[in-house]
MIKE-551923 format. One line per 8 residues: number of its first residue (from 0); for each residue x, y, z of N, C-alpha, C. Coordinates in pm, whole numbers, plus 50000, padded with zeros to 5 digits. Layout:
REM MIKE-551923
NUM) X,Y,Z,X,Y,Z,X,Y,Z; ...
REM end
This chain:
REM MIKE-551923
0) 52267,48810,47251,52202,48942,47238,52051,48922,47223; 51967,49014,47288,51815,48993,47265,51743,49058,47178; 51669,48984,47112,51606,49066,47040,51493,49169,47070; 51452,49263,46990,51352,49392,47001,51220,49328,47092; 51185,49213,47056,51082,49157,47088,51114,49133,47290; 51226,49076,47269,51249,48987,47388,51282,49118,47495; 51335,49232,47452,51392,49310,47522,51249,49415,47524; 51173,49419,47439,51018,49478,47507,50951,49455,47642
8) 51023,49240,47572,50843,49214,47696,50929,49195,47841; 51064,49253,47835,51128,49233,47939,51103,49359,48040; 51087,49507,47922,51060,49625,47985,50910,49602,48001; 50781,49559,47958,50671,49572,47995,50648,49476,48132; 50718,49386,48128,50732,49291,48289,50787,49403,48378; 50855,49467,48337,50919,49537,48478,50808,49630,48466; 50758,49714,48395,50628,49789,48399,50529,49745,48518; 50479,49649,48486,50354,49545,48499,50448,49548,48714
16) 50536,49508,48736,50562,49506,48841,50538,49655,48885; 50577,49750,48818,50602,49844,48927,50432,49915,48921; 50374,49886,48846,50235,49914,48848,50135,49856,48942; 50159,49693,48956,50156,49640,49095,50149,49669,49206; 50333,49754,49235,50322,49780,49360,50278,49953,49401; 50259,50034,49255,50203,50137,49319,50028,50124,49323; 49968,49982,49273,49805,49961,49337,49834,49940,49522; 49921,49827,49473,49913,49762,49635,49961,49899,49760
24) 50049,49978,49696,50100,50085,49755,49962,50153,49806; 49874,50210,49674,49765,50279,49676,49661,50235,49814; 49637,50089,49741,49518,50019,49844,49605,50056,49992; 49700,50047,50049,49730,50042,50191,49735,50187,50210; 49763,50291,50143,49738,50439,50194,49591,50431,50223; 49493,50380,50098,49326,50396,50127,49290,50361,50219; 49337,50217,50320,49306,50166,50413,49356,50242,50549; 49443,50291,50554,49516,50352,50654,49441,50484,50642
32) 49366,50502,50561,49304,50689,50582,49179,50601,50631; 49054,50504,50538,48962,50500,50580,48991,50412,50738; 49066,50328,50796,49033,50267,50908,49207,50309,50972; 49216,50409,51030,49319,50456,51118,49400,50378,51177; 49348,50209,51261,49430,50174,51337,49402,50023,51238; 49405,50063,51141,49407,49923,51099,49572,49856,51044; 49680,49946,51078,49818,49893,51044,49888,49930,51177; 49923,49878,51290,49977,49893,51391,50065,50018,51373
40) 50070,50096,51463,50169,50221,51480,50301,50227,51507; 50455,50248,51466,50516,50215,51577,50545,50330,51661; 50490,50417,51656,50503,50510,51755,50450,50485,51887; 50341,50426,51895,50258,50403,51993,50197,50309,52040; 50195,50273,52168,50126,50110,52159,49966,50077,52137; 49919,49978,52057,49756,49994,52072,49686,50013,52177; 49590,50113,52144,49511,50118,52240,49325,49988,52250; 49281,49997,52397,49177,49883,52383,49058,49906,52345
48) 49000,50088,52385,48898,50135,52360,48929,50204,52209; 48964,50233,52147,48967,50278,52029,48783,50262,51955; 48774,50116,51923,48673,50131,51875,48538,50173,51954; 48531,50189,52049,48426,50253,52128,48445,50430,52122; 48549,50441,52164,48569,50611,52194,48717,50652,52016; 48637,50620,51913,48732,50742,51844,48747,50796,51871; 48866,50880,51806,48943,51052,51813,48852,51153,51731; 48875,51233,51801,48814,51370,51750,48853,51423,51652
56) 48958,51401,51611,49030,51439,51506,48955,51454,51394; 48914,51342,51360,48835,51285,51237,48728,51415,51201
REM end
């Protein structure tokens, strides 16, 4: 059986992970808004001019 101690730093490890992956989560939404084609699409195949002729969208 674990003790109070052991069974804390077991829940603050799993903390500490899932805090992790909602930065790393974070940083790849930020990157994907500021640079559009910077995570391949699978909808669509890359295009060559992109960085010359952006979308209008923007």
């Amino acid at each position: 059986m674990e003790t109070r101690r052991q069974a804390t730093g077991r829940q603050l490890a799993a903390v500490g992970q899932v805090q992790e992956f909602a930065q790393q989560t974070a940083a790849a939404v930020t990157l994907m808004q500021q640079q559009p084609n910077a995570l391949p699409s699978p909808r669509e195949p890359p295009r060559q001019n992109e960085e010359l002729h952006p979308p209008h969208g923007n």
